[in-house]
Structure formats: structure tokens, C-alpha cells
VEXGU-869878 format. One line per 4 residues: number of its first residue (from 1); for each residue y, z, x of C-alpha. Coordinates in nm, 4 decimals. Example, Ala and Ser with C-alpha at 12.3 -4.5 7.8 and 13.67 -1.06 7.14 Angstrom:
1> -0.4500/0.7800/1.2300 ~ -0.1060/0.7140/1.3670 .
***
This chain:
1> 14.0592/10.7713/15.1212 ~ 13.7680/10.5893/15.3025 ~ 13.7184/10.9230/15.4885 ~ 13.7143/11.1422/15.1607 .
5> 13.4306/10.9079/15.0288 ~ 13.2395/10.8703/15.3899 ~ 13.2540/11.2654/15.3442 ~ 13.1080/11.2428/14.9800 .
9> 12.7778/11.0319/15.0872 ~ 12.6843/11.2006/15.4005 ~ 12.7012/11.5563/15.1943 ~ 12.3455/11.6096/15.0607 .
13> 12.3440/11.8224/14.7718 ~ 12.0603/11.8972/14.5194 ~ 12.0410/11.8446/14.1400 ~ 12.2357/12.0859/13.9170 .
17> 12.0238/12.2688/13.7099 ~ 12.1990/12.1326/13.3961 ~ 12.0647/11.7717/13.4801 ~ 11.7177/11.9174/13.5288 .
21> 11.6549/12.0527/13.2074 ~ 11.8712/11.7336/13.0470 ~ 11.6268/11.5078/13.2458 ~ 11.3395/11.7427/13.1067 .
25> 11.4302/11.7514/12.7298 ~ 11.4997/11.3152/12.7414 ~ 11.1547/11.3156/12.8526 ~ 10.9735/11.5413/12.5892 .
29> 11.1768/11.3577/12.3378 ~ 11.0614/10.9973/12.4995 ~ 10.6974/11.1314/12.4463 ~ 10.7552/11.2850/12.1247 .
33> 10.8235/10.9214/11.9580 ~ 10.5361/10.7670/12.1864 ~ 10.2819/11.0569/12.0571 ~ 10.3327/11.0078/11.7073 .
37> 10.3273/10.6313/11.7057 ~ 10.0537/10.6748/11.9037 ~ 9.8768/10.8773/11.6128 ~ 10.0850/10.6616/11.3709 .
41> 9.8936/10.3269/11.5217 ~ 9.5040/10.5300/11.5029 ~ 9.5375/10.6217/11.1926 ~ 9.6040/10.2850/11.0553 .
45> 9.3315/10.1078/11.2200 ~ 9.0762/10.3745/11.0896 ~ 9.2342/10.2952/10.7800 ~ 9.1403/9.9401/10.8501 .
49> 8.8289/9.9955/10.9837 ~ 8.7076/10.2142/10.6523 ~ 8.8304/9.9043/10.4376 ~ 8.6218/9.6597/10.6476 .
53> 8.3275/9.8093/10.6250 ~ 8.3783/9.9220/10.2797 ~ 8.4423/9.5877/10.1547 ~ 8.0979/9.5086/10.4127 .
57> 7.8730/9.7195/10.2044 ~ 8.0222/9.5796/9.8605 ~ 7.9472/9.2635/9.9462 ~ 7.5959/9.3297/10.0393 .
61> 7.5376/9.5459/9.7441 ~ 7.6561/9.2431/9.5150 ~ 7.3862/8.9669/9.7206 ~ 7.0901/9.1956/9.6884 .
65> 7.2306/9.3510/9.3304 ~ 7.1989/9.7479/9.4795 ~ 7.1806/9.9167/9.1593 ~ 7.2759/10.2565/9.3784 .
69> 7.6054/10.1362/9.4588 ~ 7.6845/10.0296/9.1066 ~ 7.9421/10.2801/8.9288 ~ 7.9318/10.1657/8.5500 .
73> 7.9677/9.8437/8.3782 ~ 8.0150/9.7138/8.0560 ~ 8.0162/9.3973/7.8815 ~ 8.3654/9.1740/7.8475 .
77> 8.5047/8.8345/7.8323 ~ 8.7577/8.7134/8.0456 ~ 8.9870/8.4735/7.9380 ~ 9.0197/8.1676/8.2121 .
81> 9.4059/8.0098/8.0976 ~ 9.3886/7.7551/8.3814 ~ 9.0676/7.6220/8.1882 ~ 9.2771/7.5827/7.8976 .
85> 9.2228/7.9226/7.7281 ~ 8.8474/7.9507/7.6937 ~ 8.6369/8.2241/7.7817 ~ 8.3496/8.2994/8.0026 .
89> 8.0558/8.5920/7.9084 ~ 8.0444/8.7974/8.1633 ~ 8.0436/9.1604/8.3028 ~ 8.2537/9.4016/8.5247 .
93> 8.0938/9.5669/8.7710 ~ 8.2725/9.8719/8.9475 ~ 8.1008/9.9102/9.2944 ~ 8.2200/10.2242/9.4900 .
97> 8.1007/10.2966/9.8835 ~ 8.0993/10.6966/9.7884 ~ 8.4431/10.7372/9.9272 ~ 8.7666/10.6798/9.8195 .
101> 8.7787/10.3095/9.8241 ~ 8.6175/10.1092/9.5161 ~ 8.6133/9.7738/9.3671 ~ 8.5890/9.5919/9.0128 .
105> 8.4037/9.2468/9.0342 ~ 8.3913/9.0303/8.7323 ~ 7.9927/8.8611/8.7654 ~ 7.9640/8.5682/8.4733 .
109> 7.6847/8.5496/8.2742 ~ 7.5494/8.2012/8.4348 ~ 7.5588/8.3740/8.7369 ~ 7.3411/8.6966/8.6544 .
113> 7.0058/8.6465/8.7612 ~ 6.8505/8.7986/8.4818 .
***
């Protein structure tokens, strides 16, 4: 028996050509799932990255009041029920950065500069 597997080792004999293409296919399908959350990971942090600068711009357009940013707004109250159900004067503004994203801020009327 310790001759038959001596025998085995010292015999030095290639890879089939079954556990080539096995060893090939394992692979693409290793780099398959890498690729896409590869792509999977980019796309959310342009995602990200749109918000953040979106939400930038907003902000900026509400401190210097950039009427070219400003989508509509109208006059409403909003009712404050942690203040015991009064209400505050005020207007919605809907601000939108030309793209998809856009936002509705509430600006009181003590706060309105004009």
C-alpha cells in the first residue's frame, strides 16, 4: 500500500480539461457578483453625491432668497399641536435644483424679510 501511494505522488500528471474550464466558469461567476456590486456601490454614492449637493444649492437659495430656484408658492397656515394647537402665518416654498430632486420648506411670516 505505501508503494501504491509513493507511486501516486512521484507520477506528474497535468490538469484534466474538465477542471480547467470548472476552475474558469467559478471564476467568471466570482467576478460576475464583484462587477455588479461594484456598479451596485457607484451608483449609490452618485446617488448620494446628487442629494448632497442638491440639498447644498437649496440651502443657499433659501439664505440669499434665489427667486430662480423658487418653483411656486402659496400662502398657508400650519398648525403647530406641540404649541397647543395654534397656528403660525406662513408660506411654502417648493425649491427644485432643475433635476429630479426637490424640496417643500415651510418659511413663517416673522421670518420673511419682507
Amino acid at each position: 500500500m505505501l508503494i501504491k501511494l509513493r507511486k501516486k505522488l512521484l507520477e506528474k500528471s497535468g490538469m484534466t480539461l474538465v477542471e480547467t474550464v470548472v476552475g474558469f466558469s467559478l471564476l467568471a461567476i466570482a467576478s460576475t457578483m464583484l462587477f455588479t456590486g461594484l456598479m451596485t456601490s457607484v451608483s449609490l454614492i452618485k446617488e448620494a453625491n446628487d442629494y448632497k449637493v442638491s440639498s447644498a444649492r437649496v440651502s443657499t437659495a433659501l439664505d440669499v432668497e434665489d427667486e430662480a430656484l423658487i418653483v411656486s408658492s402659496n400662502n398657508e397656515t400650519m398648525s403647530l399641536p406641540s404649541v397647543g394647537g395654534s397656528t403660525v402665518p406662513g408660506e411654502y416654498y417648493k425649491y427644485s435644483d432643475g433635476g429630479k430632486i426637490s424640496y417643500k420648506v415651510f418659511v413663517p411670516s416673522s421670518l420673511d424679510p419682507n
